[in-house]
KOLKOLGU-800386 format. One record per residue (C-alpha): residue number from 1; residue in three letters; y, x, z. Coordinates in nm, 3 decimals, padded with zeros to 5 digits. Layout:
residues N
<NUM, "ALA", <Y, X, Z>>
...
//
This chain:
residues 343
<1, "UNK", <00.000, 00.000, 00.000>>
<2, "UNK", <00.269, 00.243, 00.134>>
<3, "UNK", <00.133, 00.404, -00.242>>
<4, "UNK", <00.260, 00.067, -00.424>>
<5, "UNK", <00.573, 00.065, -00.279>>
<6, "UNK", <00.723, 00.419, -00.318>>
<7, "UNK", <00.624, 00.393, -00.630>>
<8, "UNK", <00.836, 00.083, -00.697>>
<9, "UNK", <01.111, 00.236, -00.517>>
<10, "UNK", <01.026, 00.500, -00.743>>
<11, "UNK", <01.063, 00.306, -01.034>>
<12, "UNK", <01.393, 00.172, -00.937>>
<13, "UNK", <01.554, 00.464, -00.848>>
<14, "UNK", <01.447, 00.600, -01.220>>
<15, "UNK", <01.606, 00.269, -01.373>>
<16, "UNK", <01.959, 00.381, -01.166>>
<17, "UNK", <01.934, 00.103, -00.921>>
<18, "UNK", <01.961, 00.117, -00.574>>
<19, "UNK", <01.799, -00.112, -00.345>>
<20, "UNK", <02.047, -00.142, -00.121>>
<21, "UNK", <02.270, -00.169, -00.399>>
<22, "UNK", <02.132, -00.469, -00.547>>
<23, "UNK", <02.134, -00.696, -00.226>>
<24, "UNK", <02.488, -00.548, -00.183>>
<25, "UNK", <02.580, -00.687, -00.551>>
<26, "UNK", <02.399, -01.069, -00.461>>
<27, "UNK", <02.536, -01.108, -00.145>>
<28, "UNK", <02.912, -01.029, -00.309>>
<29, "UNK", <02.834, -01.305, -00.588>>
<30, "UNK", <02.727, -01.490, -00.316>>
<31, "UNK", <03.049, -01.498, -00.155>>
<32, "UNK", <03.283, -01.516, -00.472>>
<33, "UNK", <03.110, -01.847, -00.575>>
<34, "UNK", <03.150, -01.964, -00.218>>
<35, "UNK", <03.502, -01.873, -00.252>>
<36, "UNK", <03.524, -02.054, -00.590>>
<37, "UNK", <03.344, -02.332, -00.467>>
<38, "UNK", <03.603, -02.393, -00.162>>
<39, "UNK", <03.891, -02.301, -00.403>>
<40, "UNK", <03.763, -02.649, -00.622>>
<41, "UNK", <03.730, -02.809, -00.336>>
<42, "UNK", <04.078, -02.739, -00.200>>
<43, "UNK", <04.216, -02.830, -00.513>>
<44, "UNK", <04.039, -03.136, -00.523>>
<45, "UNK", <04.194, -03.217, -00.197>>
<46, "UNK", <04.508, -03.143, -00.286>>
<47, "UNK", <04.488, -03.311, -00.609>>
<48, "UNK", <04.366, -03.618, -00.410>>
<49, "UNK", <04.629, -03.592, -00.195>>
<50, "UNK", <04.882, -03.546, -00.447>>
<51, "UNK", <04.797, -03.897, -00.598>>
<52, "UNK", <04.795, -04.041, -00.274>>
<53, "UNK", <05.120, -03.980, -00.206>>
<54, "UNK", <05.251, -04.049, -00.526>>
<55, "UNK", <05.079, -04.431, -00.464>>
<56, "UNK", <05.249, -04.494, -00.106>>
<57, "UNK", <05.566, -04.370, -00.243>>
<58, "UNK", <05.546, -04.601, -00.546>>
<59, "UNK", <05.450, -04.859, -00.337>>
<60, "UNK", <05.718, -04.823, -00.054>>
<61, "UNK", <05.984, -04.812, -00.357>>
<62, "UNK", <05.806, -05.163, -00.474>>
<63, "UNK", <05.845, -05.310, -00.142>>
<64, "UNK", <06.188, -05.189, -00.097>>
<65, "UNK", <06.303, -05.327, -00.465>>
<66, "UNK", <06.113, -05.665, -00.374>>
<67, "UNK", <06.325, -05.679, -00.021>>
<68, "UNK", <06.650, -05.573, -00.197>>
<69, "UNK", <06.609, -05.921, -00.446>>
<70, "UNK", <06.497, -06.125, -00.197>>
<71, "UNK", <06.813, -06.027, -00.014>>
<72, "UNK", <07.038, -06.035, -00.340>>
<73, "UNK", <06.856, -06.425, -00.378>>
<74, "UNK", <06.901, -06.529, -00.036>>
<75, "UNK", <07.277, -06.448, -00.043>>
<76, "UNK", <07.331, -06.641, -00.406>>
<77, "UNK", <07.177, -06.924, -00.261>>
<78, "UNK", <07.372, -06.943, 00.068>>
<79, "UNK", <07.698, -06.876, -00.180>>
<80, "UNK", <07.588, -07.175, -00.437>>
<81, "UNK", <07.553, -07.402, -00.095>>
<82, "UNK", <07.875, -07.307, 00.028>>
<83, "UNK", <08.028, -07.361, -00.295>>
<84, "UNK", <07.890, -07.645, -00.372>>
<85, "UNK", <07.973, -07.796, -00.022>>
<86, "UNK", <08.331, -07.714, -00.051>>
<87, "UNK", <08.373, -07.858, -00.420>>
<88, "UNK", <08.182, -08.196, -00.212>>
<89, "UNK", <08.467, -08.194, 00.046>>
<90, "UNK", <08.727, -08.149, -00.180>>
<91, "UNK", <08.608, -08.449, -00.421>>
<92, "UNK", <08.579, -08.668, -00.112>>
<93, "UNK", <08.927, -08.550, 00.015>>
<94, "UNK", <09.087, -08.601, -00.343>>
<95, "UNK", <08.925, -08.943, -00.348>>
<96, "UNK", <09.039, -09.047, -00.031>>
<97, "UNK", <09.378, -08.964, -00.055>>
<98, "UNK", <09.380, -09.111, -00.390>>
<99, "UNK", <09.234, -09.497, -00.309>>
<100, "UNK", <09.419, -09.488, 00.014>>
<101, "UNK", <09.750, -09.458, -00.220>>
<102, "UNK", <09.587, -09.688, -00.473>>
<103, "UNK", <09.512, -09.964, -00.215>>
<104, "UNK", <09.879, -10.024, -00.187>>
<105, "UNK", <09.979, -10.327, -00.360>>
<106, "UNK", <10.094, -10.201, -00.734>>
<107, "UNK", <10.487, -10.180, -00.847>>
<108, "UNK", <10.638, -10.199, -01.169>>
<109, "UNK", <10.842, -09.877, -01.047>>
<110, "UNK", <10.499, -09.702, -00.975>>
<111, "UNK", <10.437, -09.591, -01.370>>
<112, "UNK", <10.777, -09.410, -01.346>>
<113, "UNK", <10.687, -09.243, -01.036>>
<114, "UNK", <10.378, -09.117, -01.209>>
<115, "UNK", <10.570, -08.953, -01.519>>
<116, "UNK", <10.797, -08.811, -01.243>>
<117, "UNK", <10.501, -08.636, -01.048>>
<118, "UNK", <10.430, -08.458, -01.319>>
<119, "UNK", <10.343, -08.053, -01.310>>
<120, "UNK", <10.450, -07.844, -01.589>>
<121, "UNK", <10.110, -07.847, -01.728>>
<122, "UNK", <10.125, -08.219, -01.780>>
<123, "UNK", <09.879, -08.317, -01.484>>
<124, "UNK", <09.904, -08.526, -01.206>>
<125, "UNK", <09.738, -08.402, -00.819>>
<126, "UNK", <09.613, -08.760, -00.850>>
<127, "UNK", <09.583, -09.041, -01.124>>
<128, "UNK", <09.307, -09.288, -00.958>>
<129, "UNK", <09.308, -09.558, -01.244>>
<130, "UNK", <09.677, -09.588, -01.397>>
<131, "UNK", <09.789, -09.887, -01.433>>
<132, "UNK", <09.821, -10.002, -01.833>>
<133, "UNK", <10.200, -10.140, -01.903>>
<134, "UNK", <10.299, -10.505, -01.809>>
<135, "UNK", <10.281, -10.664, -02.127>>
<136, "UNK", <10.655, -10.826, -02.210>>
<137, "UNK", <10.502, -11.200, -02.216>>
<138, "UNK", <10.172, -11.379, -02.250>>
<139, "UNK", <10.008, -11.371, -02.582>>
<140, "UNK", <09.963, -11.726, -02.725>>
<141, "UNK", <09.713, -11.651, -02.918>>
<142, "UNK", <09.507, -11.482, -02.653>>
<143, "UNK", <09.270, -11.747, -02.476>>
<144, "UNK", <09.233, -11.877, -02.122>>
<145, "UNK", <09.021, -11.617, -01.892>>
<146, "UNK", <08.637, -11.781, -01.955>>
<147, "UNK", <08.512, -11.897, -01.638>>
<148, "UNK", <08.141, -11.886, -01.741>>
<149, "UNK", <07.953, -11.577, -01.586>>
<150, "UNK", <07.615, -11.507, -01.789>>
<151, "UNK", <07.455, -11.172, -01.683>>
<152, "UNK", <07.469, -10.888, -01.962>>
<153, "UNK", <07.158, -10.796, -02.100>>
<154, "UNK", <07.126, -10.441, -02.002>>
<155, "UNK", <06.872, -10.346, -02.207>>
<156, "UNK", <07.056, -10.324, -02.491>>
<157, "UNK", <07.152, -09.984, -02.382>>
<158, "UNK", <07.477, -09.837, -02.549>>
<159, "UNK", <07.553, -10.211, -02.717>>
<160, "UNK", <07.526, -10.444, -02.423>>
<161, "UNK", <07.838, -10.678, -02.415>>
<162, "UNK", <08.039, -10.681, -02.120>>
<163, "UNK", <08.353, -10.905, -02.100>>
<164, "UNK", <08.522, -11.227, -01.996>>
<165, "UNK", <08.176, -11.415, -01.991>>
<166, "UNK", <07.907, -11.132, -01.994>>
<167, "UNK", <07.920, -10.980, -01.650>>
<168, "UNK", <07.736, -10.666, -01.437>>
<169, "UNK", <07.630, -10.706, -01.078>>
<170, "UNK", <07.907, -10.605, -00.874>>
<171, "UNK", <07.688, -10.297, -00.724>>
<172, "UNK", <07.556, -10.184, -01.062>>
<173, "UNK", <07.611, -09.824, -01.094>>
<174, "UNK", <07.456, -09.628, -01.385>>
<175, "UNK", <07.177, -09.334, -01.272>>
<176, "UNK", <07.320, -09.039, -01.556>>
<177, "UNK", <07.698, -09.026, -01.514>>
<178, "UNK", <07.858, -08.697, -01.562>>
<179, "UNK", <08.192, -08.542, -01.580>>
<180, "UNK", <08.227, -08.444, -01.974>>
<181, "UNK", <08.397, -08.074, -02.017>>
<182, "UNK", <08.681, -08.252, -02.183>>
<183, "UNK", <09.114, -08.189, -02.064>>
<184, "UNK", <09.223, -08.475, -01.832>>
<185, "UNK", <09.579, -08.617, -01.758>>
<186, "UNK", <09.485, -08.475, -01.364>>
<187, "UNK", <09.376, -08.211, -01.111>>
<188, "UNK", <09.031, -08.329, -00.923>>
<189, "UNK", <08.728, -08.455, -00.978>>
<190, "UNK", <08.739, -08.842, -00.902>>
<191, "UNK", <08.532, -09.157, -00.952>>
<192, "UNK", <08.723, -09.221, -01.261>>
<193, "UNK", <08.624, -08.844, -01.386>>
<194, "UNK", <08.276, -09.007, -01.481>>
<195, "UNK", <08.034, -09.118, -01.782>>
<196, "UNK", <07.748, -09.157, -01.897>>
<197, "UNK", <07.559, -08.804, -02.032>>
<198, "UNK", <07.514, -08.963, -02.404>>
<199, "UNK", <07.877, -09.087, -02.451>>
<200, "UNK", <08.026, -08.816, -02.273>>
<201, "UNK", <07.802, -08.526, -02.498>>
<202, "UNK", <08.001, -08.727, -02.824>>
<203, "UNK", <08.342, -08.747, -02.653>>
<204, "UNK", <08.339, -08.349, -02.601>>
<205, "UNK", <08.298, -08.314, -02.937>>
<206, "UNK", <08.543, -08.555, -03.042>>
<207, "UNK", <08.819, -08.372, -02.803>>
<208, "UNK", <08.700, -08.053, -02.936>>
<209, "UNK", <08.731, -08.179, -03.316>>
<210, "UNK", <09.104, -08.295, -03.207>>
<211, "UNK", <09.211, -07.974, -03.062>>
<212, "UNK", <09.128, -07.827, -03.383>>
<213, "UNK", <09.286, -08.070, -03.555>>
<214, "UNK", <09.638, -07.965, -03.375>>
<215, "UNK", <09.575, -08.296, -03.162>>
<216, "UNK", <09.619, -08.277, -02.803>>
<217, "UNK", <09.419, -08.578, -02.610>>
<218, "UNK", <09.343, -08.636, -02.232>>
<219, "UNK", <09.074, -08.849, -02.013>>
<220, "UNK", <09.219, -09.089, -01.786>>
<221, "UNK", <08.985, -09.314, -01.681>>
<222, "UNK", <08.612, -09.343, -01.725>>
<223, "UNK", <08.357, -09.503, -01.498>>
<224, "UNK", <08.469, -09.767, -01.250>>
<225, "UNK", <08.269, -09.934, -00.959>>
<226, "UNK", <08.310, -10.330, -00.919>>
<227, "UNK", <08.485, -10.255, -00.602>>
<228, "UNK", <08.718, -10.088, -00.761>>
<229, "UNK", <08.821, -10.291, -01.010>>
<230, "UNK", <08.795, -10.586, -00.737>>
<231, "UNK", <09.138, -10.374, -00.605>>
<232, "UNK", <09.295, -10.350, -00.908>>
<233, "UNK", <09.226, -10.650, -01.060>>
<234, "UNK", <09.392, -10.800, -00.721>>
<235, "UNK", <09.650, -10.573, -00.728>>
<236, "UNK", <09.791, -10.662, -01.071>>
<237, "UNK", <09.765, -11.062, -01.002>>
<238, "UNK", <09.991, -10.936, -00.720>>
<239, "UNK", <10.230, -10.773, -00.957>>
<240, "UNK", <10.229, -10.955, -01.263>>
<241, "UNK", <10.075, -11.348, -01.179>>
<242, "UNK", <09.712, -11.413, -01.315>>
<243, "UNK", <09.822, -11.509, -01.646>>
<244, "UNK", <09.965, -11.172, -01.755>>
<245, "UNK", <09.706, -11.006, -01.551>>
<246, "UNK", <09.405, -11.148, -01.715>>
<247, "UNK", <09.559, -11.049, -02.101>>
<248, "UNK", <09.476, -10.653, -01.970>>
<249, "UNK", <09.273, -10.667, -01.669>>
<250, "UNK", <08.879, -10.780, -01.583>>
<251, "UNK", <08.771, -10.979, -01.342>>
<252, "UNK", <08.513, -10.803, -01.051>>
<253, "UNK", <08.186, -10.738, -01.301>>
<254, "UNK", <08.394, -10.821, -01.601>>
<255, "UNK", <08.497, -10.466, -01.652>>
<256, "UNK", <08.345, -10.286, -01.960>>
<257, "UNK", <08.435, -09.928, -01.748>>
<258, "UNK", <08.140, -10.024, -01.463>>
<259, "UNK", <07.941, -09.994, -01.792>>
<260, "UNK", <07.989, -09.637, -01.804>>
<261, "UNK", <08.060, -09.583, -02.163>>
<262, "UNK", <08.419, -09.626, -02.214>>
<263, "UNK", <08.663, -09.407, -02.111>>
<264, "UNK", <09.070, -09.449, -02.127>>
<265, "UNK", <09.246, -09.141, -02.324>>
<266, "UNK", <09.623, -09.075, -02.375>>
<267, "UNK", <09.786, -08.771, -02.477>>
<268, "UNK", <10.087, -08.599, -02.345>>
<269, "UNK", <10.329, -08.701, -02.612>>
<270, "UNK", <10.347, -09.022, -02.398>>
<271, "UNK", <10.378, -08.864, -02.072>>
<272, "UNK", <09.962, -08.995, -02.033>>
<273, "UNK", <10.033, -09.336, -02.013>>
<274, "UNK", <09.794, -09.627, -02.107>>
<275, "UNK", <10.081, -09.766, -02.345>>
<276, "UNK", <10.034, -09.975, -02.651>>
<277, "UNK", <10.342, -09.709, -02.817>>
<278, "UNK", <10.029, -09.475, -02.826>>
<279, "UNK", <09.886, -09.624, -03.136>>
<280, "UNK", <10.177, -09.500, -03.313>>
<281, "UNK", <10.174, -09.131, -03.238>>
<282, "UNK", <09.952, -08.899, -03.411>>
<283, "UNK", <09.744, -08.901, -03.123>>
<284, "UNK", <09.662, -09.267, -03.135>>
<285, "UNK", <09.665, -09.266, -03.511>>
<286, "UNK", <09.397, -08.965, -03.511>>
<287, "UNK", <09.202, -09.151, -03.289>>
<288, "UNK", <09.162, -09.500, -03.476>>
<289, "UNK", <09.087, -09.283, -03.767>>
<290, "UNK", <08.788, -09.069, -03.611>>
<291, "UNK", <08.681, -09.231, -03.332>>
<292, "UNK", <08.380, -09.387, -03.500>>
<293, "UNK", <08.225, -09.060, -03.627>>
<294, "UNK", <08.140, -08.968, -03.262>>
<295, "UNK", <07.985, -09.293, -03.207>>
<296, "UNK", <08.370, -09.502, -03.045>>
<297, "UNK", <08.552, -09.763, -03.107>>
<298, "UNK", <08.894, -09.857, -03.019>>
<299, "UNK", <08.736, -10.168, -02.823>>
<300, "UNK", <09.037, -10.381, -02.816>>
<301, "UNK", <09.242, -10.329, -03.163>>
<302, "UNK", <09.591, -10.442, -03.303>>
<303, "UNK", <09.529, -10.841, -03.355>>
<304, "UNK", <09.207, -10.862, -03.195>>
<305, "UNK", <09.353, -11.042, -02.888>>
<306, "UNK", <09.197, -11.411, -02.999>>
<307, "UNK", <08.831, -11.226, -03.063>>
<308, "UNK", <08.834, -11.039, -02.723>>
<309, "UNK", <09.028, -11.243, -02.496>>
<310, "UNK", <09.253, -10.880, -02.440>>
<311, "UNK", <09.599, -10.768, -02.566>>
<312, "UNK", <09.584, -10.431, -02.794>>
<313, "UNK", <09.455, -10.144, -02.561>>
<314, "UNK", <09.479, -09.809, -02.830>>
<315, "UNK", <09.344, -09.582, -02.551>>
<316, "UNK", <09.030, -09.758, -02.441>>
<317, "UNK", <08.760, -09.641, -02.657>>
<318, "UNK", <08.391, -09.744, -02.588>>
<319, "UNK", <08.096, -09.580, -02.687>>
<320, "UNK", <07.809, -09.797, -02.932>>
<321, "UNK", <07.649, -09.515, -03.105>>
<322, "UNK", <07.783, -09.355, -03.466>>
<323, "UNK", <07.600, -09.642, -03.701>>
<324, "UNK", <07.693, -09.917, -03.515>>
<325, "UNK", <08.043, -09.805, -03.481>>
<326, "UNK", <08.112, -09.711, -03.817>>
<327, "UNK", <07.961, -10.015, -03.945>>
<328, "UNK", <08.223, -10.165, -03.642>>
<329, "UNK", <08.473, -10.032, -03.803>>
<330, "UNK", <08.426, -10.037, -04.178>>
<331, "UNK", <08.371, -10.414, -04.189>>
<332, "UNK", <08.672, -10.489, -03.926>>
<333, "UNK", <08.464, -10.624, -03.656>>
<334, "UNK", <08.471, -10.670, -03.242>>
<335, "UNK", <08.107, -10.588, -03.077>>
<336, "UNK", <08.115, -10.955, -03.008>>
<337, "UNK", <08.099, -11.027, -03.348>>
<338, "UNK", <07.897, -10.706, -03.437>>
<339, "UNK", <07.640, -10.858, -03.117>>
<340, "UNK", <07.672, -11.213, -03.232>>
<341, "UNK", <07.824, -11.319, -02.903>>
<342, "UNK", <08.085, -11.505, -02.750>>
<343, "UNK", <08.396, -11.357, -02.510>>
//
C-alpha cells in the first residue's frame, strides 16, 4: 500500500502538481463562488428592496393626490351651498320687498315713479308686475267680462286656451319653469323672472336674433301665480273701476301668465313700459314681424279687442309652437279661433 501511494504522489509531483496545492486551488473556488453566490443574493435583496420602495412611495403619492381632491371637492361643494344659499336669500328678500310694495293699492302716479327710479343702465331694483297703461275710455266694441268659468284643457300643452271663460285652478303652478338667459327691464330674480323651459329656450333665441338685428328688447313679466294676479286684478278695479279694468286685466285663473308661456317684453325706447305706443317703435314693429318664427304671437293684436275680450297689448307675446303660430299669423287669426273656441 504505502508502495501505491508514493507512487501516486509520485506521479503527481512528475505532472507539476502539488497535493497540497490542489486542495489549496478547490477550497479558493470554493470560496469565490460562495462570494458570488452572496453577491447575487445581496443584489437580489437590494433589487427587491429597491422595488419595494419605489411601490410604497407610489402608493403614498396616490393616497396623498386622492386626499388632496377629496379636499379640493369638499371645499367646491361647501362653496356651491353657500352660494347657492345666498342667491336663495337674496331672491326671497327681493321678493319680499317687492310684493310688500306691490300690495299697496295701485296709483296712476305709480308708472311715473317707475320711469323715475330708473338706473343709468335702464333697470329698475324692483319691477314686480308693472302695471299696463289705463286705457283713455272703455272700448265699445270690446265685450262684457264672460262670467262662465269652464276649466282649460291642459293637455293641450303649449295651445291650451286660457281667457275670460277658460280658467286654471287658482294653485296651478307649472313643474319646468326657468329663468331664460334673456336682458330684463330689472335687477333680481323674481316670480315674474319665470317660464316654462320650451318657450323660454325660443325666446333666447328670439332676443338673441334682435340684438343682432340692432334691436334692443327686455323681459318684464313672465309667470304669474293666481294669487298674484288675485292682487293685481284687485288692485286695478281699485284704480280704474271694473269696467276699464277688465279691457286689460284677468280675473283670478283667467290669466294666460299662470300658464307659463307668455311673457311681457318692452324695450328701453319706452322707458320699459307695457304701453300700446310700443307697437310703433322699431321694437314693437320687429316684434309683430318675427315673433312667429320662434314659435309667439302677439296674443292680443291691433283690432282684436271683440275676438279676445282685451284691448291691444303689443308686448304680451305667448308661446304656441312655430307652425301653429305662423299659421296664427299668416291667416290673421286669435288662438280662439285657431282652437275653435269661444272667449
Amino acid at each position: 500500500m504505502k508502495k501505491i501511494v508514493a507512487v501516486s504522489t509520485l506521479a503527481l509531483l512528475l505532472a507539476g502538481c502539488n497535493p497540497g496545492d490542489q486542495e489549496a486551488e478547490k477550497d479558493t473556488k470554493t470560496e469565490e463562488q460562495a462570494n458570488q453566490n452572496a453577491d447575487e443574493k445581496v443584489a437580489q435583496d437590494n433589487e427587491k428592496s429597491d422595488a419595494e420602495v419605489a411601490k410604497e412611495k407610489e402608493a403614498a403619492e396616490a393616497k396623498k393626490e386622492a386626499e388632496a381632491q377629496a379636499a379640493a371637492e369638499k371645499k367646491a361643494e361647501e362653496q356651491a351651498a353657500a352660494d347657492k344659499k345666498a342667491a336663495e336669500e337674496k331672491a326671497a328678500a327681493d321678493k319680499k320687498s317687492a310684493e310688500d310694495k306691490a300690495d299697496e293699492p295701485a296709483t296712476e302716479d305709480k308708472k311715473d315713479e317707475t320711469t323715475e327710479d330708473k338706473k343709468d343702465d335702464g333697470k329698475t331694483d324692483s319691477a314686480q308686475d308693472p302695471e299696463p297703461s289705463k286705457p283713455s275710455k272703455p272700448e265699445s266694441e270690446t265685450p262684457e267680462t264672460n262670467k262662465s268659468d269652464t276649466k282649460a284643457d291642459l293637455g293641450l300643452g303649449n295651445l291650451v286656451v286660457v281667457n275670460k271663460k277658460y280658467s286654471l285652478p287658482i294653485d296651478y303652478k307649472p313643474s319646468d319653469l326657468v329663468v331664460p338667459n334673456v336682458s330684463f327691464s330689472y335687477s333680481g330674480v323674481l316670480e315674474q323672472s319665470y317660464m316654462r323651459a320650451p318657450a323660454a329656450k325660443q325666446m333666447e333665441k328670439m332676443f338673441a336674433d334682435a340684438k343682432a338685428a340692432g334691436v334692443t328688447l327686455n323681459a318684464v313679466s313672465g309667470f304669474r301665480s293666481g294669487s298674484r294676479q288675485t292682487v293685481l286684478y284687485n288692485n286695478y278695479v281699485a284704480r280704474d273701476g271694473k269696467a276699464a279694468a277688465d279691457q286689460y286685466s284677468a280675473r283670478p285663473g283667467h290669466s294666460e301668465h299662470q300658464t307659463g308661456l307668455v311673457f311681457d317684453i318692452s324695450a328701453p325706447s319706452v322707458g320699459n313700459g307695457l304701453t300700446a305706443s310700443l307697437g310703433d317703435t322699431k321694437e314693437g314693429k320687429w316684434i309683430a314681424n318675427n315673433a312667429a318664427k320662434y314659435g309667439f304671437i302677439v296674443r292680443y293684436d291691433r283690432g282684436f279687442q271683440a275676438r279676445t275680450g282685451y284691448t291691444y297689448e303689443p308686448w304680451h307675446i305667448r308661446y304656441v309652437g312655430v307652425g301653429p303660430a305662423t299659421q296664427i299669423k299668416n291667416n290673421g287669426q286669435t288662438l280662439e279661433e285657431y282652437m275653435k273656441v269661444g272667449h
